[in-house]
N, C-alpha and C positions, 0 to 999 in steps of 0.2 A: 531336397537333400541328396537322392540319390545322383541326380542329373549334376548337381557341385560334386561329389566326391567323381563321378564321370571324365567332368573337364577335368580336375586334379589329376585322375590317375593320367591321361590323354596327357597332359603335358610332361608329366613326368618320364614316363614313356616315350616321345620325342624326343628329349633332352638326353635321355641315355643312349638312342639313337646315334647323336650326332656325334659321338665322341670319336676320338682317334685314339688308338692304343699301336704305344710302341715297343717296339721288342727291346725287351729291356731284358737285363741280369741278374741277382742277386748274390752274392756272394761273400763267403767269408774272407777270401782275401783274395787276388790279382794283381793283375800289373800292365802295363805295356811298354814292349819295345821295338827302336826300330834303328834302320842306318838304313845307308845310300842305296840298298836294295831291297828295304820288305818292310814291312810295321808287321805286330804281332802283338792282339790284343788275347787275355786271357782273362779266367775269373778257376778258382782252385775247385776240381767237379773230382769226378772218377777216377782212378789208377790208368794210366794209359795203356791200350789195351795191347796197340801198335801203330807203327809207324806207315802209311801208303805215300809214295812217291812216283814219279811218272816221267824222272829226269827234268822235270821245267817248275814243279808245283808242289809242296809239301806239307800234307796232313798228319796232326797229331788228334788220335780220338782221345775220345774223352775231356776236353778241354775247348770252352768257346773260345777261339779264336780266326781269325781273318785268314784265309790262304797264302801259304807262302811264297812269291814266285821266285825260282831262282833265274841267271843269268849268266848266260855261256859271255868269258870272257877275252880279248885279242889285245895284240901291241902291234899293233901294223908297223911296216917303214916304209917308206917312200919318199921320193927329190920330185922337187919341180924344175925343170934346167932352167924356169927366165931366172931365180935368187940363186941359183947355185951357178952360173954366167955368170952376175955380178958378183958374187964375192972369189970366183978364181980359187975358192978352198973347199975341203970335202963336207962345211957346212953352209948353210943357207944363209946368203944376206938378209937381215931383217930391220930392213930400213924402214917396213911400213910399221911397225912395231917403235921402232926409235922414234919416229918423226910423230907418233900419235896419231896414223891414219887406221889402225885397224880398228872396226865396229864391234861392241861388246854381243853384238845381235849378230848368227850367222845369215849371209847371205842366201842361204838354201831353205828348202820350203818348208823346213819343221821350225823354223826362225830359234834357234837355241840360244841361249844367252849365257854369257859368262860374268865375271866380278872383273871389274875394269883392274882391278890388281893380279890378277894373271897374268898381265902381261909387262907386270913387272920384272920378269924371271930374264936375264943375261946369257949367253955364250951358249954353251950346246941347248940349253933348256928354253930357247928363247923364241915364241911364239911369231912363227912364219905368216900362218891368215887361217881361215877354214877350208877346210875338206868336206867332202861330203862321201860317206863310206855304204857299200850296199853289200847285202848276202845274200847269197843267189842256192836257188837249190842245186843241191849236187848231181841230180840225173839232169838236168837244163839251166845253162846258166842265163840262159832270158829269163826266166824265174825271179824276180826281185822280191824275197821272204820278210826282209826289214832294211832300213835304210836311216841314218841319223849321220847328224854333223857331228863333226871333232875337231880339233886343234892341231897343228902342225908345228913342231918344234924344228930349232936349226940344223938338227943334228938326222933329221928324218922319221922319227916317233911320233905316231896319232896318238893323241893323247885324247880323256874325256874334256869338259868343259871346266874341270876344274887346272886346268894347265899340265898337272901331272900323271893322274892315275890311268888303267888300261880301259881301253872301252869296254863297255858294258853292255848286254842287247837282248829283249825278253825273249831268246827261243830253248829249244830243246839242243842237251848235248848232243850233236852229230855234224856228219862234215858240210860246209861248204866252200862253194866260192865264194872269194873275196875280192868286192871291187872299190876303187877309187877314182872319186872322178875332182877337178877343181875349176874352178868358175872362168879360166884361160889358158886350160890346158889341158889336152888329149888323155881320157879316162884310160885307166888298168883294170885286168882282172887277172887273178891267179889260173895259173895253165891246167892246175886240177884243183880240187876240192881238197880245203882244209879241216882238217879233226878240229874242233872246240868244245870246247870241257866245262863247266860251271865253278870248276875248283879249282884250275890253274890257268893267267893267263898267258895265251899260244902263241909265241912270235910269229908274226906274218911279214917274213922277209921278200919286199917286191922290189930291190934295188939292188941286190948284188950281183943277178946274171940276169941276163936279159932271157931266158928260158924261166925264169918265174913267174911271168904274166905270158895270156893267153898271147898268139902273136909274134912274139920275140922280140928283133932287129927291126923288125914294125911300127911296134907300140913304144919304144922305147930308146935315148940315147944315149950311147956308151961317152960319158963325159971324161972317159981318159984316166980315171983314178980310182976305177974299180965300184963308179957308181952310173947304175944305169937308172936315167930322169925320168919324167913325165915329160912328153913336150908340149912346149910353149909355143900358144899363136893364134888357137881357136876362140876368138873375140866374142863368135856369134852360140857355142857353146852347141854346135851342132853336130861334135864328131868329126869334123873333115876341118882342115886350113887350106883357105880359099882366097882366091884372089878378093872375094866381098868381105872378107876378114880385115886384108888392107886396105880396102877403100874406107872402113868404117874406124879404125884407128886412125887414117890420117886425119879425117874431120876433127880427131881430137886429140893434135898434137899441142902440145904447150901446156895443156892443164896439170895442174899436181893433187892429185885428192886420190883415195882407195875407188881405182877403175878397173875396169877389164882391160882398157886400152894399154896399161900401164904394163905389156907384160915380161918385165924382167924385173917387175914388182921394188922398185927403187922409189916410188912415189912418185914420178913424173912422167907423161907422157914425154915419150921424144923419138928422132928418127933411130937413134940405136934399137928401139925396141921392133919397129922397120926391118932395118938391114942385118940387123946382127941373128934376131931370132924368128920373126912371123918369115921373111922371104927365105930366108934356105929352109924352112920345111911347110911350104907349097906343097900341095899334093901330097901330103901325111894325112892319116885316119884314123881313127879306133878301129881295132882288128874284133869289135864282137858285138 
């Protein structure tokens, strides 16, 4: 008898063993909420005692809930000169938009995706192709702090992935550089470090003097109407336009599809994109 109630106890005891116990809550009431920046789960506990904050994270005691993170916000602008060439106006042609070649998936390495109805949107709000935007620390701008794709409208506004709203980017309020670079066209950075705020978003105006981006008369073309572009022509997305820039567009003249070759971004390779914009800037670079 003793040796039976032995095994008995012996399994029972293993079995309580193996359990997993999770953290759970009980509570008389909560809730949770969230939007395009936080979730916040709660269950109703203590009086809050106060509030701790750190500029990027926000704690309320007393109360289960998830970490808040916040998010310094921007409205960049910037021109590409190959769509702003074709359309000869102060907004951007967005022919790759009309014709249905742009990818609801960015071509940059965080591959971000959008609602193929985004690029429903017409005339200044009308979706040019992706950007890819980086922030750099403010005492070194080789520093890359965070980096994400955006959306480029005709009119020169980065927008987030929803076509309209400002970027959005998990750091702490304080200043940096701000760069942009595009998949056939010679990257920007701002000449100093920009203030950004978690509570209001900072115009980062990189188009209207060419002393906005690091560089100048460098990094930048005066198109004549009070906007200074990105240039058009680095194929191979290495900084410099080179004469292996045009050996590698000609192989792919004639095609029509969302290319690098394409760059005056009309949807078609062809020699205009040649002679009008990769050969007169030969020997241009990114100044950082």
């Amino acid at each position: 008898m003793k040796q039976f109630l032995f095994i008995i106890i012996l399994l029972i005891t293993s079995s309580l063993s193996s359990q997993t116990i999770e953290r759970t809550v009980i509570g008389s009431s909560g809730t949770t909420f969230s939007n395009a920046n936080a979730s916040m789960n709660f269950t109703i506990g203590e009086l809050v005692v106060t509030t701790n904050s750190n500029g990027t994270i926000i704690l309320n005691q007393g109360f289960h809930q998830e970490a808040i993170t916040l998010k310094i916000r921007l409205s960049p602008i910037a021109f590409l000169q190959g769509p702003l060439a074709t359309s000869g106006t102060t907004t951007m042609d967005d022919s790759l938009r009309s014709n249905s070649l742009l990818p609801t998936t960015s071509p940059y390495t965080d591959s971000a995706t959008c609602e193929s109805s985004v690029f429903n949107n017409t005339g200044n709000d009308a979706i040019i192709d992706w950007v890819w935007v980086t922030l750099r620390d403010k005492n070194d701008k080789t520093v890359v702090l965070a980096s994400q794709s955006a959306l480029l409208q005709a009119d020169g506004d980065l927008v987030d992935v929803d076509g309209v709203s400002p970027l959005q980017v998990e750091l702490a309020s304080d200043s940096y550089f701000v760069g942009i670079n595009h998949r056939n066209h010679l990257g920007i950075i701002s000449t100093n470090p920009i203030a950004l705020n978690t509570t209001t978003a900072t115009t980062v105006n990189l188009s209207d003097t060419s002393s906005a981006v690091f560089g100048g008369t460098n990094s930048v073309l005066n198109m004549g109407n009070g906007i200074f572009a990105m240039i058009s022509g680095d194929f191979d997305e290495n900084g410099q336009i080179q004469n292996i820039d045009t050996n590698s567009v000609i192989q792919l003249l004639g095609i029509s599809s969302y290319n690098k070759a394409d760059l005056d971004m009309n949807g078609q390779v062809q020699n205009s994109d040649i002679n009008n914009l990769l050969n007169p800037n030969i020997g241009k670079g990114e100044q950082f």
